[in-house]
Backbone as CSV, one residue per row, in Angstrom:
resi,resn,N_x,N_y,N_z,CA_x,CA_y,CA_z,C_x,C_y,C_z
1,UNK,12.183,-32.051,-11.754,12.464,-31.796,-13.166,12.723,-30.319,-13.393
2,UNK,13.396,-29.781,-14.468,13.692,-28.467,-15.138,13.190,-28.125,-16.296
3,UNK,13.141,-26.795,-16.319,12.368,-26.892,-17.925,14.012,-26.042,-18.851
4,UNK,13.568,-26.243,-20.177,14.775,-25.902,-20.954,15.710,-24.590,-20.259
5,UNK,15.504,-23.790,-19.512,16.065,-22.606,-19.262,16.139,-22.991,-18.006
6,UNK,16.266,-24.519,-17.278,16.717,-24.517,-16.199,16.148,-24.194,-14.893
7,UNK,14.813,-23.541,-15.240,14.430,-23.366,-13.748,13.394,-24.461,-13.313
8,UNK,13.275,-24.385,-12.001,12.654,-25.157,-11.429,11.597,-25.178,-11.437
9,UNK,10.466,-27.122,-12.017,9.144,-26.819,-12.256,9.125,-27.931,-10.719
10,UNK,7.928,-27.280,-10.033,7.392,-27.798,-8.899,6.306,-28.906,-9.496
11,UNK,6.070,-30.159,-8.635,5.466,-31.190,-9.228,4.856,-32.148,-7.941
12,UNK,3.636,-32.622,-7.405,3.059,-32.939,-6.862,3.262,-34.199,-6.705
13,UNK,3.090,-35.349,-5.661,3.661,-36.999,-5.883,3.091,-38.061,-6.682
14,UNK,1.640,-36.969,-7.687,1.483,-37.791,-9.084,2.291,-37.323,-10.004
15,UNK,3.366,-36.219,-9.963,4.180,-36.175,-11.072,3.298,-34.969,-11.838
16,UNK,2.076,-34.429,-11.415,1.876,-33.101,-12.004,2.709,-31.791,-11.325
17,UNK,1.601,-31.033,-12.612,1.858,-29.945,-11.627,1.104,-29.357,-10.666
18,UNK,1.690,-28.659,-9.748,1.016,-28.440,-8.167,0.133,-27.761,-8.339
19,UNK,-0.905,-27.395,-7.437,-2.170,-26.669,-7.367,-1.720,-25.598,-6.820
20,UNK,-1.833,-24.334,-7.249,-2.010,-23.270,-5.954,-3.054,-22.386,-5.939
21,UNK,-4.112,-23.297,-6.262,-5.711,-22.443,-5.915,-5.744,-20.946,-6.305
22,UNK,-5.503,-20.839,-7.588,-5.374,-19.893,-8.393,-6.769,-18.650,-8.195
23,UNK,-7.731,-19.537,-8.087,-9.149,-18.962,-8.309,-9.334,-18.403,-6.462
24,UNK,-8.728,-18.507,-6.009,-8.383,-17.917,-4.572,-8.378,-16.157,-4.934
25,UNK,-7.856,-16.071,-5.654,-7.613,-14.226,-6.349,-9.340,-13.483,-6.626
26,UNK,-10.295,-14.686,-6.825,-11.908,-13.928,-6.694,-11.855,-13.811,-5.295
27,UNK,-12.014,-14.814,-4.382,-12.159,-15.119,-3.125,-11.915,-14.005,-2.550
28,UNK,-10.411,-13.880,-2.726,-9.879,-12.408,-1.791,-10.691,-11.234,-2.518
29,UNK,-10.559,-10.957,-4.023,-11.414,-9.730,-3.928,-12.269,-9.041,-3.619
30,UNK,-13.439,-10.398,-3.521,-14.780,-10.505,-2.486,-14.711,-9.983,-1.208
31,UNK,-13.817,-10.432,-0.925,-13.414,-10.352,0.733,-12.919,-9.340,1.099
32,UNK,-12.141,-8.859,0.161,-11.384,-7.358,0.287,-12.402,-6.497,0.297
33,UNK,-12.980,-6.354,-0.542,-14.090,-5.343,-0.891,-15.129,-5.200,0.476
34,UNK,-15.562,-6.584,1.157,-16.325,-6.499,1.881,-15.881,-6.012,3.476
35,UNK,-14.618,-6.621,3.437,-13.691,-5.324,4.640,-13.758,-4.318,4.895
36,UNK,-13.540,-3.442,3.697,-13.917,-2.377,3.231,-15.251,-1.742,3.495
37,UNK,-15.983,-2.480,2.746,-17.126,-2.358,3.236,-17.845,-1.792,4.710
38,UNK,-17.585,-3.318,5.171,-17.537,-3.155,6.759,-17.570,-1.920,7.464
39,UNK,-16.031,-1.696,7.029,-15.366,-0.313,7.761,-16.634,0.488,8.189
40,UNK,-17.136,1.152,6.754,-17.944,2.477,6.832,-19.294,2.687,7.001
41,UNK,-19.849,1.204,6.666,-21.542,0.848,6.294,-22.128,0.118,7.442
42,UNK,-22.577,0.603,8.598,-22.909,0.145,9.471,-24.056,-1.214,8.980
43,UNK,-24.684,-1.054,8.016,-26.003,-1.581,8.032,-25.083,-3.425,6.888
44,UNK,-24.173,-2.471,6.577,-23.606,-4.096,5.547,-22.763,-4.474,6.805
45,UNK,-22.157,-4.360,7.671,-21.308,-4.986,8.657,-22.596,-5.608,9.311
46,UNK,-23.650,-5.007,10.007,-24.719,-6.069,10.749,-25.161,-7.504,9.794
47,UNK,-25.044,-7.157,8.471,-25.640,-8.273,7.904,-24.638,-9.260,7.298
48,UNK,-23.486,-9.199,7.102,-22.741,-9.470,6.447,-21.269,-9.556,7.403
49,UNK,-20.974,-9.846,8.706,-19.682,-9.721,9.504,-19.906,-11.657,9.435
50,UNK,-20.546,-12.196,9.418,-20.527,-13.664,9.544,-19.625,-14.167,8.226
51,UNK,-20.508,-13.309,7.344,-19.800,-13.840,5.687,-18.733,-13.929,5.670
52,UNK,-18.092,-12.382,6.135,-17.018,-11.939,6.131,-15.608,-12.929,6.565
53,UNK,-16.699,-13.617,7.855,-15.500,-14.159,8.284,-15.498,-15.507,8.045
54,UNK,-16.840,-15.973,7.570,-16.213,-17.184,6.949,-15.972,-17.351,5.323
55,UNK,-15.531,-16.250,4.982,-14.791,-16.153,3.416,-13.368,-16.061,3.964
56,UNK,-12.792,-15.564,5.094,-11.633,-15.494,5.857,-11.110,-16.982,6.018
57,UNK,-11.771,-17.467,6.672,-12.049,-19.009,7.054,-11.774,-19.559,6.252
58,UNK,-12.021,-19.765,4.848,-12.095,-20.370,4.006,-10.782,-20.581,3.301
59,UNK,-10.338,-18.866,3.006,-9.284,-18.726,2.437,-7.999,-18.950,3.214
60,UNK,-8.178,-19.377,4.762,-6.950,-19.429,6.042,-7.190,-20.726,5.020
61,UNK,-8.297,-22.013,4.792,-7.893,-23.568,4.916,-7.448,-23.358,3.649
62,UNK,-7.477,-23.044,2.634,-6.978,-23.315,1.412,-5.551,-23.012,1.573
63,UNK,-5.301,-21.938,2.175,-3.573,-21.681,2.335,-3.161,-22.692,3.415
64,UNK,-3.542,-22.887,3.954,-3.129,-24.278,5.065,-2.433,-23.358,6.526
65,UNK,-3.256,-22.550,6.978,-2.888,-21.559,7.315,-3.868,-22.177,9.119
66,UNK,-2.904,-22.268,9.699,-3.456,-22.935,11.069,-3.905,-21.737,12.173
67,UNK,-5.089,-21.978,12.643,-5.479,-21.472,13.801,-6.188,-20.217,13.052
68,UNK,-7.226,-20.799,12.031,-7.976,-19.848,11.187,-8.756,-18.662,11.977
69,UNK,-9.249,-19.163,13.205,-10.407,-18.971,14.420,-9.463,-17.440,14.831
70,UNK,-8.655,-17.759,15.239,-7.468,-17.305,16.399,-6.971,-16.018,15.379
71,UNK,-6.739,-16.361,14.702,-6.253,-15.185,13.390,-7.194,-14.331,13.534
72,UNK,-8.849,-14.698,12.608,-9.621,-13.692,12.824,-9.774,-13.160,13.709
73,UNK,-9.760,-13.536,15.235,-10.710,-12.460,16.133,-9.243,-11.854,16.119
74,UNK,-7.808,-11.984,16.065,-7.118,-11.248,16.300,-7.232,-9.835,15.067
75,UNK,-7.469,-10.103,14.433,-7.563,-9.261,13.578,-8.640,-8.306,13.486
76,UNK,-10.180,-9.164,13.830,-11.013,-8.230,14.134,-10.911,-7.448,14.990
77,UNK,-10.386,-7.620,16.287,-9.551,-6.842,17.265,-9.188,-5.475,16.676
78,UNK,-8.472,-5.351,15.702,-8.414,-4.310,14.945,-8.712,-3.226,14.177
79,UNK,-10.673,-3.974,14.302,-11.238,-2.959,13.110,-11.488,-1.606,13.493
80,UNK,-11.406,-1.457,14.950,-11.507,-0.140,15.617,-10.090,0.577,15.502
81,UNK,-9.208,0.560,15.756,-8.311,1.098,15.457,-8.385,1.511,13.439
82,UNK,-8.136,0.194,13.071,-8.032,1.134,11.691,-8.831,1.827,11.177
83,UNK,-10.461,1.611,11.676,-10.931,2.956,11.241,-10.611,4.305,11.785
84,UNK,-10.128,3.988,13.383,-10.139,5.684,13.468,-8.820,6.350,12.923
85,UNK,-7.639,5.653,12.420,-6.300,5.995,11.635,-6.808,6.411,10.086
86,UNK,-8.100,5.575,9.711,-8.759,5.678,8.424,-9.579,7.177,8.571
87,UNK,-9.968,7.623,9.133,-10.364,8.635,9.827,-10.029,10.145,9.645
88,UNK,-8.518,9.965,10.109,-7.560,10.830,10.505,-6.900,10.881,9.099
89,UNK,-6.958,9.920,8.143,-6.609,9.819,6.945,-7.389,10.841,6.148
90,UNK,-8.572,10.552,5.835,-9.561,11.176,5.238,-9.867,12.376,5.679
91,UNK,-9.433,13.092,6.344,-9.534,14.016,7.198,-8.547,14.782,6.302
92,UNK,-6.982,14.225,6.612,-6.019,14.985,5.730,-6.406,15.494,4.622
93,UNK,-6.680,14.267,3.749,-7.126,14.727,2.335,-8.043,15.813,1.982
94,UNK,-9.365,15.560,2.746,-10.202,16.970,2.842,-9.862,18.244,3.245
95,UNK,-8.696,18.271,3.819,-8.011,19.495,4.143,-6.722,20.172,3.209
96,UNK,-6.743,18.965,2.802,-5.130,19.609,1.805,-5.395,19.698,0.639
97,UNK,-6.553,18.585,0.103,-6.741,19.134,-1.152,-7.792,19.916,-1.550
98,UNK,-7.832,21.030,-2.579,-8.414,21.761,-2.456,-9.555,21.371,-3.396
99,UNK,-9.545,20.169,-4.374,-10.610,19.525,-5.116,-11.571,18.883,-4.430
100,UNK,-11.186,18.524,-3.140,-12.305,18.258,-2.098,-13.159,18.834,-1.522
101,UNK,-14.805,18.704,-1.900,-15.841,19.272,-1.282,-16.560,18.773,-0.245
102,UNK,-16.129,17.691,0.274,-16.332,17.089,1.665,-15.570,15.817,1.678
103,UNK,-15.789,15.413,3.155,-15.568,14.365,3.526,-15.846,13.215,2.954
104,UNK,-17.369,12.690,2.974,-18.226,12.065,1.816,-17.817,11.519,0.640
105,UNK,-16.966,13.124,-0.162,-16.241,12.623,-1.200,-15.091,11.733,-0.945
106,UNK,-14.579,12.078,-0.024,-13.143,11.487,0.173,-13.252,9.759,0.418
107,UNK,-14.696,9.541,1.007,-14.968,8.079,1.670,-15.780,7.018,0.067
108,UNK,-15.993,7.794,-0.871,-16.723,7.603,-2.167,-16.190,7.428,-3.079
109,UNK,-15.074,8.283,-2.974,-14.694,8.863,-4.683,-13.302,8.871,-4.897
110,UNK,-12.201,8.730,-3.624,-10.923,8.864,-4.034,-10.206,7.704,-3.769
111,UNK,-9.207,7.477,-5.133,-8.845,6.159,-5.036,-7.231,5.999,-3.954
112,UNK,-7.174,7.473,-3.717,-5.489,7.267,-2.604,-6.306,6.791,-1.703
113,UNK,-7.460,7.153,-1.198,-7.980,6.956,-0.088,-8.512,5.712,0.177
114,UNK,-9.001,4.646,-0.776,-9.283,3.579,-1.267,-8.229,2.431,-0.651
115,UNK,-6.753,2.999,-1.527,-5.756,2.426,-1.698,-5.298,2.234,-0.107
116,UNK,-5.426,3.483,0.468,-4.831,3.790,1.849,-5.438,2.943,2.862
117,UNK,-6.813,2.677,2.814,-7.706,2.100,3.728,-7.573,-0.058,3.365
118,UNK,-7.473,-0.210,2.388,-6.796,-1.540,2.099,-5.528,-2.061,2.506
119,UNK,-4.776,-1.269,2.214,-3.224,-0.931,2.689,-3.342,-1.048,4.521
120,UNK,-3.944,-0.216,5.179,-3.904,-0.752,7.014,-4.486,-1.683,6.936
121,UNK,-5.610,-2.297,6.100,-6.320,-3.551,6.956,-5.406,-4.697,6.408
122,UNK,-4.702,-5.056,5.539,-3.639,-5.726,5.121,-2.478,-5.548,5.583
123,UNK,-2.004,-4.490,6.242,-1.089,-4.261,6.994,-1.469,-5.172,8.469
124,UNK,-1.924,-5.304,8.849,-2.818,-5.797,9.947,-2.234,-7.493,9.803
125,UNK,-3.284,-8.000,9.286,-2.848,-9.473,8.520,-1.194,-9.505,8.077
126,UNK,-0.502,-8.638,7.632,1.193,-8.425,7.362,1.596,-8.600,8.796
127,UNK,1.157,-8.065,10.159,1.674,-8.128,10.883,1.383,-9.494,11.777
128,UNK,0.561,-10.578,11.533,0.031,-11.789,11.911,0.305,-12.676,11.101
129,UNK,1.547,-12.287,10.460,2.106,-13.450,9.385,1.479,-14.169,8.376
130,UNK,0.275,-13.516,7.422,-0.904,-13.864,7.268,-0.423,-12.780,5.504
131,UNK,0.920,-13.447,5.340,1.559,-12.525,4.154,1.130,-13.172,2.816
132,UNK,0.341,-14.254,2.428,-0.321,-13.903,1.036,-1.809,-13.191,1.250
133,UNK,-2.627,-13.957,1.964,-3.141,-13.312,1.812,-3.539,-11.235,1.821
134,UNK,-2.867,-10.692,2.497,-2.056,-10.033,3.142,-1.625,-8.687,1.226
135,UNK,-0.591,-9.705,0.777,-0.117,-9.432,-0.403,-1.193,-9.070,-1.376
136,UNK,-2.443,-10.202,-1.470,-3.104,-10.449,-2.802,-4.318,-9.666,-2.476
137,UNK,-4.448,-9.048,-1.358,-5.017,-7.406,-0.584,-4.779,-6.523,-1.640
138,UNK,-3.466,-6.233,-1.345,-2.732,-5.201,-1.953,-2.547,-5.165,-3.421
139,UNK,-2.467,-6.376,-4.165,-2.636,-6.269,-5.241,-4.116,-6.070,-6.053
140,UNK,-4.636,-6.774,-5.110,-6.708,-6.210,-5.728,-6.321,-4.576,-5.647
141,UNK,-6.396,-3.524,-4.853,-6.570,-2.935,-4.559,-5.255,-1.682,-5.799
142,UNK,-3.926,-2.367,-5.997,-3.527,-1.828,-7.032,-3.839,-2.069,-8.123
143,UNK,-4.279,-2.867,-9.026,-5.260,-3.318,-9.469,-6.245,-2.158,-10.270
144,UNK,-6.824,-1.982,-8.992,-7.870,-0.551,-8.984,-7.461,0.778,-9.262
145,UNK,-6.407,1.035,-8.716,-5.709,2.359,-8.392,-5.077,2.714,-8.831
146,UNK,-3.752,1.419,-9.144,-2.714,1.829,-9.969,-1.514,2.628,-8.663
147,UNK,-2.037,2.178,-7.193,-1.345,2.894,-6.060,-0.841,1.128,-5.783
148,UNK,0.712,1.067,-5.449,0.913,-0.098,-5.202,1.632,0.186,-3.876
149,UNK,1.040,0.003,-3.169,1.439,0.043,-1.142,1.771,-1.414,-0.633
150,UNK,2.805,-2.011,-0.502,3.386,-3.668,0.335,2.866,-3.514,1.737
151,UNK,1.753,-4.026,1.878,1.609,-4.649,3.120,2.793,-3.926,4.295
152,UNK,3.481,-4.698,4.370,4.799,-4.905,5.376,5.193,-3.041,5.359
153,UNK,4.753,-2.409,4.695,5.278,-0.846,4.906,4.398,-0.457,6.368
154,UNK,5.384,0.603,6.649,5.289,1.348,7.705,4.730,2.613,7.714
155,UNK,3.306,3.095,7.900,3.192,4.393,7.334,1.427,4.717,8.749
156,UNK,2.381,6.205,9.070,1.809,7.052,10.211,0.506,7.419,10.140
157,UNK,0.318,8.202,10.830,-1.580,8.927,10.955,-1.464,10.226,9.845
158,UNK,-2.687,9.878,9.311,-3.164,11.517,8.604,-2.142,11.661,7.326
159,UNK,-2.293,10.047,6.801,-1.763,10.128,5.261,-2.179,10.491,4.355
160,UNK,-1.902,11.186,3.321,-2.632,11.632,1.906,-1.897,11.578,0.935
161,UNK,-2.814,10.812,-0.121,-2.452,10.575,-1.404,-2.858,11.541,-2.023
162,UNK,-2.469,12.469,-2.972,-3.068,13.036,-4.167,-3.330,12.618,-5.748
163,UNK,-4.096,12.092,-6.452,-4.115,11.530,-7.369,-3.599,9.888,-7.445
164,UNK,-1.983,9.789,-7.624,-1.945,8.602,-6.963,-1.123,7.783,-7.977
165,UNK,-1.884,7.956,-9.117,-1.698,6.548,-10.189,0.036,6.603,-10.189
166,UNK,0.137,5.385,-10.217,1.932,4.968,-10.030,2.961,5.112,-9.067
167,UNK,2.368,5.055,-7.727,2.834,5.114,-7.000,3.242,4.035,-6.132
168,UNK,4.680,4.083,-6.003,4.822,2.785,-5.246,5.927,2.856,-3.556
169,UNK,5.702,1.793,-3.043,5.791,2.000,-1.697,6.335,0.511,-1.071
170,UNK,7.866,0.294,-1.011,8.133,-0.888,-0.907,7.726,-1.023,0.871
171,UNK,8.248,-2.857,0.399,7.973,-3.430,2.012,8.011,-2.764,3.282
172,UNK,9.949,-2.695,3.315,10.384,-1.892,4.486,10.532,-0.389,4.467
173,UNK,9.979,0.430,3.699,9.253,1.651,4.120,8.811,1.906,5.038
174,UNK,9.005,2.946,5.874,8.671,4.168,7.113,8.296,5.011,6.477
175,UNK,6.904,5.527,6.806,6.458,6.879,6.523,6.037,7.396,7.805
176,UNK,5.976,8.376,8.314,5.673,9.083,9.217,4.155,9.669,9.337
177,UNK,3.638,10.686,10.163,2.811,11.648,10.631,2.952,12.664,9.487
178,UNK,1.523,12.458,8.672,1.093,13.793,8.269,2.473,14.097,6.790
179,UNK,2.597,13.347,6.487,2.894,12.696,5.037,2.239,13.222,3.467
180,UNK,2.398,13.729,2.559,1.444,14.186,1.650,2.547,13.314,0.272
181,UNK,1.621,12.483,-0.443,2.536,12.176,-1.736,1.931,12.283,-2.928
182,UNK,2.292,12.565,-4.073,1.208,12.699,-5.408,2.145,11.450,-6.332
183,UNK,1.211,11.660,-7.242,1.108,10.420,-8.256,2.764,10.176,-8.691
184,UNK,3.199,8.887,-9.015,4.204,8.249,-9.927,5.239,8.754,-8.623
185,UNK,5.437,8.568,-7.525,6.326,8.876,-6.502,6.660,7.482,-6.519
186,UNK,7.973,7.056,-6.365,8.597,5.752,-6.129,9.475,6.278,-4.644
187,UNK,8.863,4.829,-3.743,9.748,4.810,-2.605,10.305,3.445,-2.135
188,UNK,11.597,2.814,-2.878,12.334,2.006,-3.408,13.509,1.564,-3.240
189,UNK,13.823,0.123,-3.865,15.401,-0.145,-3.125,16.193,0.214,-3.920
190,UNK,17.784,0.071,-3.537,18.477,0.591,-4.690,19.028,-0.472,-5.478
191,UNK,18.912,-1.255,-4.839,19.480,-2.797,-5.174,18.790,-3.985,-4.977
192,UNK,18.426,-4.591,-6.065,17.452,-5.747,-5.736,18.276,-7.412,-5.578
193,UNK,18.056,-7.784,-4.703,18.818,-9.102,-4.316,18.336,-9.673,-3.659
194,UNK,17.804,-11.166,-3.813,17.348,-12.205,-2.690,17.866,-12.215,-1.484
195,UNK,19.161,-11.969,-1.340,19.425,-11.875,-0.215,19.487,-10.854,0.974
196,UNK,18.506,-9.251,0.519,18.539,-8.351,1.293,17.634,-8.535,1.390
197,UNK,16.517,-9.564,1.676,15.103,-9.900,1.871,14.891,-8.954,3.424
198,UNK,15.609,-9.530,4.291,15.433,-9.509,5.833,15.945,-8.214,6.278
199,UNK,16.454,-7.337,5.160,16.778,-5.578,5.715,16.657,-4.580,5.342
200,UNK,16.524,-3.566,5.731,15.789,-2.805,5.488,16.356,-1.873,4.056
201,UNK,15.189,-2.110,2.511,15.630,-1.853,1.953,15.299,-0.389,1.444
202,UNK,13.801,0.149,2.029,13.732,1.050,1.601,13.102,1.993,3.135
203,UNK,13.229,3.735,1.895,13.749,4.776,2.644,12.619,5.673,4.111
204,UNK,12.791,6.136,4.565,12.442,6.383,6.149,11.969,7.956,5.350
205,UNK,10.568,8.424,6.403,10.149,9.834,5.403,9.410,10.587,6.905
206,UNK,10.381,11.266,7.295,9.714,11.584,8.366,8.571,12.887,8.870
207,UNK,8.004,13.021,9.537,7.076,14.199,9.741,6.846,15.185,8.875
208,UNK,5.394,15.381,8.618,5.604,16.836,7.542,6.307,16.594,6.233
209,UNK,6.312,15.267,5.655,7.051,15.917,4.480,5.985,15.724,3.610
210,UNK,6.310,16.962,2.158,5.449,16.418,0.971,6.451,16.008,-0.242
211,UNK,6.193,15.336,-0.625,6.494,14.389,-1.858,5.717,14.322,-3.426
212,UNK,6.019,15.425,-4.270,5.459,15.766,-5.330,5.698,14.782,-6.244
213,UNK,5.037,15.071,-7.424,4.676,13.792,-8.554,6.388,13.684,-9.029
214,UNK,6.120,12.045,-9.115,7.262,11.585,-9.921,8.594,11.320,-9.536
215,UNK,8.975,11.935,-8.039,9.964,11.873,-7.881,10.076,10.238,-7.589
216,UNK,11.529,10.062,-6.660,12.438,8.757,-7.000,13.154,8.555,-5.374
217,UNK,12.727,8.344,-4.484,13.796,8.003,-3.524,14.260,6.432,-3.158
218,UNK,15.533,6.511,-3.277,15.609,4.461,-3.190,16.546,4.599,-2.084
219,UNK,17.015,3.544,-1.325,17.762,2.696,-0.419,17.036,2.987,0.836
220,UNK,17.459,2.066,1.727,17.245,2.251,3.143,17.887,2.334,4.422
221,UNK,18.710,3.190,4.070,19.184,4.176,4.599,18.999,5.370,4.331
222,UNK,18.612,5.561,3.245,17.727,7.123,3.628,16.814,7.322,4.192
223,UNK,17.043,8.982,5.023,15.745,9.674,5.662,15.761,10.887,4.577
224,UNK,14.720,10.804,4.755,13.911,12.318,4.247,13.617,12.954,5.505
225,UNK,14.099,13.954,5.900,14.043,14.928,6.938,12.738,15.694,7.451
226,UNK,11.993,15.718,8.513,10.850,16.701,9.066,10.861,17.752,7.891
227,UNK,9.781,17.993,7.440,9.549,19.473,7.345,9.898,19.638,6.106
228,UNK,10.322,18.497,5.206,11.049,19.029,3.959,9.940,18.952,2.997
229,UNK,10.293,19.267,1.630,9.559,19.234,0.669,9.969,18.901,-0.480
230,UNK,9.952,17.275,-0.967,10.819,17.038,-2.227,9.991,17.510,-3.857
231,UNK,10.898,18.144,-4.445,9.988,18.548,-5.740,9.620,17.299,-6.640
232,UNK,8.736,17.708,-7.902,8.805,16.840,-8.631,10.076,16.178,-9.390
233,UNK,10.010,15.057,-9.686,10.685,14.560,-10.731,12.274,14.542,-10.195
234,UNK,12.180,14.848,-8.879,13.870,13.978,-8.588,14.001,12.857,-8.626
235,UNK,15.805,12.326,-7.968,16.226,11.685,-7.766,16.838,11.396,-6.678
236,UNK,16.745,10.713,-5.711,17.588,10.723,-4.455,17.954,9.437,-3.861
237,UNK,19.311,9.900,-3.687,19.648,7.975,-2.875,21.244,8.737,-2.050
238,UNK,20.813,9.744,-1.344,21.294,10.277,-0.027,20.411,10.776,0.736
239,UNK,20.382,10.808,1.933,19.891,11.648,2.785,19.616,12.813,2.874
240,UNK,17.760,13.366,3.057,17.867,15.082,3.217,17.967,15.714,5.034
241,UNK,18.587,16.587,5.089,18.380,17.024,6.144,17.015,17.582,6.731
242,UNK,16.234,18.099,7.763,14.928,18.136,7.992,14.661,19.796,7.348
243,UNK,13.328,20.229,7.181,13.473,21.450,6.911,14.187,21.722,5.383
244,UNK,14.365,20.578,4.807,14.852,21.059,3.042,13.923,21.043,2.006
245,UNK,14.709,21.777,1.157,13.770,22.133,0.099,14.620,21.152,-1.783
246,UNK,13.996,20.259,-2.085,14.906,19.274,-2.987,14.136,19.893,-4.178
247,UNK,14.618,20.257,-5.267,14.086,20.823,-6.367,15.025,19.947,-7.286
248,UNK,14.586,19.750,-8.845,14.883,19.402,-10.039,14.619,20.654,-11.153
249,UNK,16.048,20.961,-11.385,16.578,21.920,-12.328,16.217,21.723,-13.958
250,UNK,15.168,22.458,-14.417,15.528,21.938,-16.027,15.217,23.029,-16.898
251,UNK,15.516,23.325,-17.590,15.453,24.915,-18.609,14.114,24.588,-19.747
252,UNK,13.037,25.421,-19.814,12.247,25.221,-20.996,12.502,26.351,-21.097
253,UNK,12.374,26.499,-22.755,12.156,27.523,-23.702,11.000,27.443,-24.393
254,UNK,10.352,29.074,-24.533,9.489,28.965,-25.371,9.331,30.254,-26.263
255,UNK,9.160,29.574,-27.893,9.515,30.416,-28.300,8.020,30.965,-29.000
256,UNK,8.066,32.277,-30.028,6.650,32.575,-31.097,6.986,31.719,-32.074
257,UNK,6.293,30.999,-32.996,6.156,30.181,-34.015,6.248,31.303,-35.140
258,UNK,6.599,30.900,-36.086,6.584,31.913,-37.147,5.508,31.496,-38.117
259,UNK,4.683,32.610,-38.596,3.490,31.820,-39.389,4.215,31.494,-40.727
């Protein structure tokens, strides 16, 4: 059946409508959080790695998601690696920004860092074909932040967010080594179409670059070049060479008020 505007309503072989375990969205948050968790809290991972994984478990049978067993340990496989990339993360931040008074803070209190550490362990599951759950990671976690990172992105050691809020970071994104981005940065396609699902739509950011608030880079075919430094509040949908400097031109005036 269709509804007045033609699109397609999905309908089950009693003629309702289909289930898609809506209330699955607590499940994962639980679960997200306790990943998280995991990571840093030695004493909640001893008590709580069973839970963990059978809230995993749970949420593989509801998606109908085969070889629930096989998934997890592959994934747990992983938790060593992403902490020490999580690591090298938090590390950046305490070094570049200068509002940081330790480490501590960075593992407590900052939400790029939050965002960043959800973002690999969902990246993880992105790469085990394990893409809602995977997705609905990433959305708890923007959610929170207001940092929206796709799973399926590509992004190096010793990342740092600054501030953060509105920042977005499509699928096929490459980010590189040692990366710095601040708030409302879009890294984006230029063209949205069902059918560029399978290529690569957004842009490549290589070594060393920083990426100030607000700017705009879309397609994928762009690189952003080693070493560069895009200012705030551009626009870009060409290529920078490595070593550039991208600034946005705008004239303020200011004048005395007259009493």
């Amino acid at each position: 059946m269709r509804n007045i505007e033609g699109m397609s309503t999905v309908y089950n072989n009693q003629n309702q409508f289909q289930s898609y375990n809506i209330c699955l969205k607590d499940t994962v948050k639980t679960f997200t959080k306790s990943l998280f968790y995991m990571l840093f809290d030695e004493d909640y991972r001893n008590q709580n790695s069973q839970i963990v994984k059978d809230t995993f478990l749970k949420i593989a049978t509801k998606l109908r998601l085969e070889n629930g067993e096989a998934l997890w340990r592959q994934f747990e496989d992983q938790f060593t690696r992403i902490r020490e990339k999580l690591d090298l993360d938090a590390i950046a931040i305490e070094q570049n920004d200068p509002a940081t008074k330790s480490l501590t803070e960075v593992y407590l209190a900052y939400p790029g860092f939050h965002a960043i550490a959800i973002y690999r362990l969902s990246h993880e599951l992105y790469k085990l074909e394990s893409y809602v759950i995977s997705r609905m990671m990433s959305e708890y976690v923007h959610g929170l932040t207001g940092i929206d990172i796709h799973p399926g992105a590509t992004i190096g050691d010793s990342f740092f967010i600054d501030h953060g809020t509105g920042i977005v970071i499509g699928e096929t994104a490459i980010i590189k080594k040692n990366v710095k981005i601040y708030q409302g940065v879009t890294l984006g396609g230029i063209q949205i179409r069902k059918s560029l699902s399978s290529t690569k739509r957004h842009p490549t950011i290589e070594d060393n670059v920083t990426i100030y608030a607000n700017a705009t880079i879309l397609g994928g075919d762009i690189v952003i070049g080693a070493n560069s430094i895009i200012g705030a509040n551009v626009w870009i949908t060409k290529s920078v060479p490595e070593n550039s400097l991208v600034t946005y031109k705008t004239e303020i005036k200011i004048s005395t008020r007259k009493k």
